[in-house]
C-alpha positions as CSV (number, residue, x, y, z in Angstrom):
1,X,0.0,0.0,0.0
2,X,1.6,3.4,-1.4
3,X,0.9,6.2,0.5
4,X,1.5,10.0,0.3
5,X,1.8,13.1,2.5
6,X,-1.8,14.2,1.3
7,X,-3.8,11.2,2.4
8,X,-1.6,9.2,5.1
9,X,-3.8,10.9,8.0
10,X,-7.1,10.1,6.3
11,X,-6.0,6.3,5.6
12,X,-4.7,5.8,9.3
13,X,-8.0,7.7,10.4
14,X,-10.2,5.1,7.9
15,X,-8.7,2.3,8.8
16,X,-8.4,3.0,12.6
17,X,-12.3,3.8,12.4
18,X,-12.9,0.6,10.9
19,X,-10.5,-1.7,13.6
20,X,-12.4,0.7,16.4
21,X,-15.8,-0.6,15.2
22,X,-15.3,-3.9,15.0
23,X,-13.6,-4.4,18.2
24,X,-16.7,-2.4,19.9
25,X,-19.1,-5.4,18.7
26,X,-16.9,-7.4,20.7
27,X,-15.5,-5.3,24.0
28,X,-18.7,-2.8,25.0
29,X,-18.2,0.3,27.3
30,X,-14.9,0.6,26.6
31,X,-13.6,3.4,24.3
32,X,-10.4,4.6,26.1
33,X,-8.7,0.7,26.5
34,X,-9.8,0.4,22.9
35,X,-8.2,3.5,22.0
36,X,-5.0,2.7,23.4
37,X,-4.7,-0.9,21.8
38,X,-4.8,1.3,18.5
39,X,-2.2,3.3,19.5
40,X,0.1,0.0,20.1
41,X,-1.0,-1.7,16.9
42,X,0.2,1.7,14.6
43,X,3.0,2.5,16.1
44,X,4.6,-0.7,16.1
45,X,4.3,-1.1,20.4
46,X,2.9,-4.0,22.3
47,X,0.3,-3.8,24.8
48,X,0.6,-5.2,28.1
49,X,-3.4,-5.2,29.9
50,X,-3.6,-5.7,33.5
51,X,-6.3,-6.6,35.3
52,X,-9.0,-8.9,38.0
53,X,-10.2,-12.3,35.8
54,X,-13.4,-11.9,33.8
55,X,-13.1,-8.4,32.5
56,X,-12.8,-9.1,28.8
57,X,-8.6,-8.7,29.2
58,X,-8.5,-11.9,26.2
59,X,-11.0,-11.1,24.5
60,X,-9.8,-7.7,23.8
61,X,-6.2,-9.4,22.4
62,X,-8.3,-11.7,20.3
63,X,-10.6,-9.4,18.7
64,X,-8.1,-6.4,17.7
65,X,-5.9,-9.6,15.9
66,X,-9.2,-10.7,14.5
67,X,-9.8,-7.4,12.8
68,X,-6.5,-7.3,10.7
69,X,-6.8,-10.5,9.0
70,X,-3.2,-11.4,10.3
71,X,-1.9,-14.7,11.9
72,X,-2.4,-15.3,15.6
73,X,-1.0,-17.1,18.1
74,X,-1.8,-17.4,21.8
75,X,0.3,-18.8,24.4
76,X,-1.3,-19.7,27.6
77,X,1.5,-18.6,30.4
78,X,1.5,-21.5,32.8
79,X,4.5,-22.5,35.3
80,X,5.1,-25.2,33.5
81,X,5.8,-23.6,30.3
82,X,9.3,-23.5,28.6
83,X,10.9,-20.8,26.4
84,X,11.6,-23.1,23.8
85,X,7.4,-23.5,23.9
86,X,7.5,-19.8,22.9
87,X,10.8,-19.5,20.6
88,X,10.6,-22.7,18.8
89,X,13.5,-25.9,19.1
90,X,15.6,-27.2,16.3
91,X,14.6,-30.9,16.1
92,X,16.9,-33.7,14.3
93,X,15.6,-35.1,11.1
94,X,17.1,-38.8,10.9
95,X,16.0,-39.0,7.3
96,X,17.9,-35.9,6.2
97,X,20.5,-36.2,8.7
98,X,20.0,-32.1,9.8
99,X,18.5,-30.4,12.3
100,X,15.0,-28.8,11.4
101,X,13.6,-25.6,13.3
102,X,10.3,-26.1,14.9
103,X,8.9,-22.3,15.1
104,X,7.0,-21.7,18.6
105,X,4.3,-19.4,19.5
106,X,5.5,-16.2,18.9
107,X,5.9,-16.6,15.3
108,X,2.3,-14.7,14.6
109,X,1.5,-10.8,13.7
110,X,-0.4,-11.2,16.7
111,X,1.0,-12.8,20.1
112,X,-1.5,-13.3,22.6
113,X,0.6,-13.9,26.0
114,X,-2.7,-14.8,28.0
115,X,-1.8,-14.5,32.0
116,X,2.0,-13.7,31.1
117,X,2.6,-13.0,34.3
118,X,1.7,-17.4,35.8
119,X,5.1,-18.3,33.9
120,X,8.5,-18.2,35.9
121,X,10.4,-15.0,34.8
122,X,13.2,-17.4,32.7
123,X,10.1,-18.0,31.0
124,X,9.0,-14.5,30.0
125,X,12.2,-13.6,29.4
126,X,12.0,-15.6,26.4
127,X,9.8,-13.0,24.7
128,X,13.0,-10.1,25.1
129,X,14.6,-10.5,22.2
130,X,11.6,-10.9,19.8
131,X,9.3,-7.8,21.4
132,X,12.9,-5.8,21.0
133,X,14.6,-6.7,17.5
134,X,11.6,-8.4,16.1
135,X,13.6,-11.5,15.8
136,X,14.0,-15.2,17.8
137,X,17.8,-16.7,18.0
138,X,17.9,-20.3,18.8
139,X,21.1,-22.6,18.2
140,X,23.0,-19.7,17.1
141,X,20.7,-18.8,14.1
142,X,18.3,-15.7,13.7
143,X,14.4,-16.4,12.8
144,X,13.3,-13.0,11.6
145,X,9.5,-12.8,12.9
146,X,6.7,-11.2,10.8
147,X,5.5,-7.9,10.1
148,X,4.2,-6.5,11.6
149,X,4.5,-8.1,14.9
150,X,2.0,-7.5,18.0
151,X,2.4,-8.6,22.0
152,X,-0.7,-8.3,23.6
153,X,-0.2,-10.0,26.6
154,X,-3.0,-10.3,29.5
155,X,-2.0,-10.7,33.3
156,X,-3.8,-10.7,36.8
157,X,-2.8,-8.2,39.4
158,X,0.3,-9.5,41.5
159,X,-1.6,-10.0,44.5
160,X,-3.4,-12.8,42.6
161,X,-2.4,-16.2,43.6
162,X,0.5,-18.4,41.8
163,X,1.6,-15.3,39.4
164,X,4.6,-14.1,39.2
165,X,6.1,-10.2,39.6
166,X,7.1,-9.6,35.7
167,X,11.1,-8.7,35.4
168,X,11.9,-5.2,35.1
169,X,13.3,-5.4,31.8
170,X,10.1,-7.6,30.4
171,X,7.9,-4.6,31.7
172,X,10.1,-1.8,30.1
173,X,9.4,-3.8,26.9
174,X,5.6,-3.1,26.8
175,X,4.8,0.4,25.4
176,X,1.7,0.4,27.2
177,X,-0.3,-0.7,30.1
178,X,-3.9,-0.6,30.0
179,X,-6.5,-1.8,32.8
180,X,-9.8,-2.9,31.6
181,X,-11.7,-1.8,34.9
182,X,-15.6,-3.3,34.9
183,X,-18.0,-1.9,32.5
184,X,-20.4,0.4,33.7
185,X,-23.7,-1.0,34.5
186,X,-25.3,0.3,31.0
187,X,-22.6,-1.7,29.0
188,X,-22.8,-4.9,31.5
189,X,-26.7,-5.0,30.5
190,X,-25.9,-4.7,26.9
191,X,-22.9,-7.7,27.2
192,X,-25.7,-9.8,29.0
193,X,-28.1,-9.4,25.9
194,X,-25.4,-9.4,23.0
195,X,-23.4,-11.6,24.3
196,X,-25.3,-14.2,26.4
197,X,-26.5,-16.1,23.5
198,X,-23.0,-17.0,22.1
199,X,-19.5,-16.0,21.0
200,X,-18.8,-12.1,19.8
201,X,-15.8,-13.6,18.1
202,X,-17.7,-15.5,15.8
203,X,-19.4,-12.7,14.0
204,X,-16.5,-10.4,13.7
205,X,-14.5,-10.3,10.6
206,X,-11.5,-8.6,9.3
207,X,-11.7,-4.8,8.2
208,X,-8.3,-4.6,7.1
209,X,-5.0,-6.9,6.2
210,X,-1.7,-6.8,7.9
211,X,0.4,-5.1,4.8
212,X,-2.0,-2.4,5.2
213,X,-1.5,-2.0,8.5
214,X,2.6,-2.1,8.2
215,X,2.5,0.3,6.1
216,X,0.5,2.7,8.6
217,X,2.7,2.1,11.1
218,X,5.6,3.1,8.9
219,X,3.5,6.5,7.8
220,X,3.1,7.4,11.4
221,X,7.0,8.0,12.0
222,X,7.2,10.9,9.7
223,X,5.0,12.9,12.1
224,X,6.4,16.2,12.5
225,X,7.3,16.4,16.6
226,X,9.1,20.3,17.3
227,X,12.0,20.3,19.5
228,X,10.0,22.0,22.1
229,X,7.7,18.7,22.7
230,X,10.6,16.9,22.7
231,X,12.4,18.8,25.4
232,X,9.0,18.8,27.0
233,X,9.1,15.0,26.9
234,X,12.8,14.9,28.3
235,X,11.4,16.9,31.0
236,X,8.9,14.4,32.4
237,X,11.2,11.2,31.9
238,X,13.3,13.4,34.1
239,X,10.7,14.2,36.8
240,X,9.9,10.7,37.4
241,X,13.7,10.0,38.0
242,X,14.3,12.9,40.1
243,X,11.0,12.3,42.3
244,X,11.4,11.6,45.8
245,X,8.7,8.9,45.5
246,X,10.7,6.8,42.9
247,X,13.0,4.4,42.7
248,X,13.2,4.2,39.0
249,X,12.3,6.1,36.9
250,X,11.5,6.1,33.5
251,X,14.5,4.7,31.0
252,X,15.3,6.1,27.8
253,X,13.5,3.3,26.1
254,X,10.5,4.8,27.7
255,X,11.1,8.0,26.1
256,X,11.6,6.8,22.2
257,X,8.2,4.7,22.9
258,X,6.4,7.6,24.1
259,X,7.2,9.5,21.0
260,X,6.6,6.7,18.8
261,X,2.7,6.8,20.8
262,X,2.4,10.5,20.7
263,X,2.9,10.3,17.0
264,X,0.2,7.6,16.5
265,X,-2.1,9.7,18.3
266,X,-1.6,12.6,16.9
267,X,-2.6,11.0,13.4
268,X,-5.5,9.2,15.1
269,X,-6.9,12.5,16.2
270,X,-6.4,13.5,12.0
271,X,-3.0,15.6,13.1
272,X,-0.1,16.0,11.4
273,X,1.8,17.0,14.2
274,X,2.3,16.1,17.9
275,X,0.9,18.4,21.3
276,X,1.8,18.5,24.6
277,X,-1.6,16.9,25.3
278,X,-0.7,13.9,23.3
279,X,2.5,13.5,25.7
280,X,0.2,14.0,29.1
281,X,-2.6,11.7,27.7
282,X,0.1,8.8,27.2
283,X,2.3,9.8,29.9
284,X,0.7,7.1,32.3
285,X,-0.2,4.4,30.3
286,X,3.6,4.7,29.0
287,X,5.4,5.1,32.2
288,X,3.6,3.9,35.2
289,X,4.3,0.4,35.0
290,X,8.1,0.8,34.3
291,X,8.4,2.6,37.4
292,X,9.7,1.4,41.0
293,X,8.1,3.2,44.2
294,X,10.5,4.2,46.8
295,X,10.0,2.2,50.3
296,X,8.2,5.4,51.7
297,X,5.9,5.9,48.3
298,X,4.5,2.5,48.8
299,X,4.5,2.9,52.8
300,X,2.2,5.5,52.3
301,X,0.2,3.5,49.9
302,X,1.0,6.1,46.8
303,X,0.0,4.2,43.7
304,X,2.3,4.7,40.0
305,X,-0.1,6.5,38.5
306,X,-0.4,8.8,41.4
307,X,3.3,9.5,40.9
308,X,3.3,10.1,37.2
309,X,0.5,12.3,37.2
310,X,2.3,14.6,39.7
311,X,5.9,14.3,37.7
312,X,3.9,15.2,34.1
313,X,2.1,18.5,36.5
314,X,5.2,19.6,37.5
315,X,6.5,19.8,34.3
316,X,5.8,23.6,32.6
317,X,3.9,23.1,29.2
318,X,5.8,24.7,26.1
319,X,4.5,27.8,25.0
320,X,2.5,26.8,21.3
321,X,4.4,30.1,20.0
């Protein structure tokens, strides 16, 4: 799909429309999660949702790769589960006398990492490489993975019994973290008649193909971001290091991913350029859950979000001179 200057915001904003529609058939009474899971998918991120069982956490993961036509995959996270399950393993052939890879779950547009966080963190780690470099090594040689390439991965609140904290360096790999929350009671009246009668999933079909959808997330990178945002930006990573609540703060990863959201929503909202309030709207979903609280911050039961909020208010907003 060729696209120029002229009509890259209308195609994103088409297509987008399209995705957000048929994923509301499925997941009711909730634009803003929705929202963000198109943020991930065009700008090349991967979603991490966090929340209680039952809240639709899965079925959001299956319908947004349902709607794009691409491959899927999910992995079921369980303590028993290997990183070669996820990777793939090179398997000797006796009748050709070579070894043979055997590609794993995350070869898929769409990985579905349901309850990520029941696997032991050797486990997870398994997903590093491919969620950074979009690629798998195993035995020494490198599996390129498709394009493009989606984690949505689901897990239950640590307090949950037999789940596992998710390593620092696995978390800083999501660009966002969304929580589903329960429906209001409006939308859990309208699940109970559209949905009580079968599966959602079934009806829903695909309103767009995955080369379209690459070549989106490609369009969105030429968004034009002044150097003012991006001192702005600079200026919050900063203020979550530098808070006396924290004890880490946000890395630079964090910062190139925030960006690379900021852009995508800038063109969702049919910009051409990125705001400050692009940068405070994903400021939480982006950085909250790669930060540490400092013994005091969670003595006095201070929650991330709390944290961020007050680093991103602290923060002066450019002038739009």
């Amino acid at each position: 799909m060729k696209l120029t200057a002229a009509s890259r915001v209308d195609d994103v904003q088409t297509v987008a429309q399209a995705v957000r529609a048929a994923v509301s058939t499925v997941i009711e009474g909730k634009p803003e999660a929705i929202e963000l899971a198109l943020v991930a998918l065009f700008s090349s991120g991967h979603l991490l949702i966090e929340d209680v069982p039952g809240v639709g956490k899965t079925m959001l993961a299956k319908a947004l790769a349902r709607s794009i036509s691409g491959t899927a995959q999910r992995i079921q996270f369980t303590p028993d589960l290997l990183p070669s399950d996820i990777t793939g393993v090179s398997i000797f052939n006796s009748q050709n006398r070579d070894f043979e890879f055997k590609p794993g779950g995350v070869f898929a547009n769409v990985v579905i990492g349901d309850e990520i966080n029941r696997a032991s963190p050797k486990t997870q780690s398994a997903l590093l490489e491919a969620m950074e470099e979009h690629q798998v090594t195993v035995d020494g040689t490198t599996h390129p993975l498709p394009d493009p390439f989606l984690v949505v991965a689901t897990q239950n609140p640590i307090e949950m019994e037999g789940t596992y904290p998710l390593p620092e360096a696995q978390r800083d790999r999501f660009m966002l973290r969304i929580s589903m929350g329960y429906p209001v009671r409006s939308a859990e009246v309208a699940m109970l008649d559209h949905h009580g009668g079968g599966n959602p999933l079934a009806d829903l079909q695909p309103v767009t193909d995955v080369a379209t959808v690459a070549a989106l997330a490609d369009s969105i990178r030429t968004i034009f971001v002044h150097g003012a945002i991006k001192d702005y930006l600079v200026s919050v990573l900063e203020a979550t290091r530098t808070s006396p609540d924290v004890r880490l703060g946000a890395s630079p990863r964090a910062g190139l991913q925030l960006l690379r959201a900021a852009r995508a929503r800038a063109m969702l909202s049919g910009r051409h350029y990125v705001i400050p309030d692009d940068v405070q709207a994903l400021a939480g979903p982006a950085l909250a859950h790669r930060i540490l609280l400092s013994p005091a911050a969670q003595l006095a039961r201070r929650s991330v979000d709390e944290v961020v909020a007050a680093a991103v208010a602290s923060v002066p907003i450019p002038d739009r001179d």
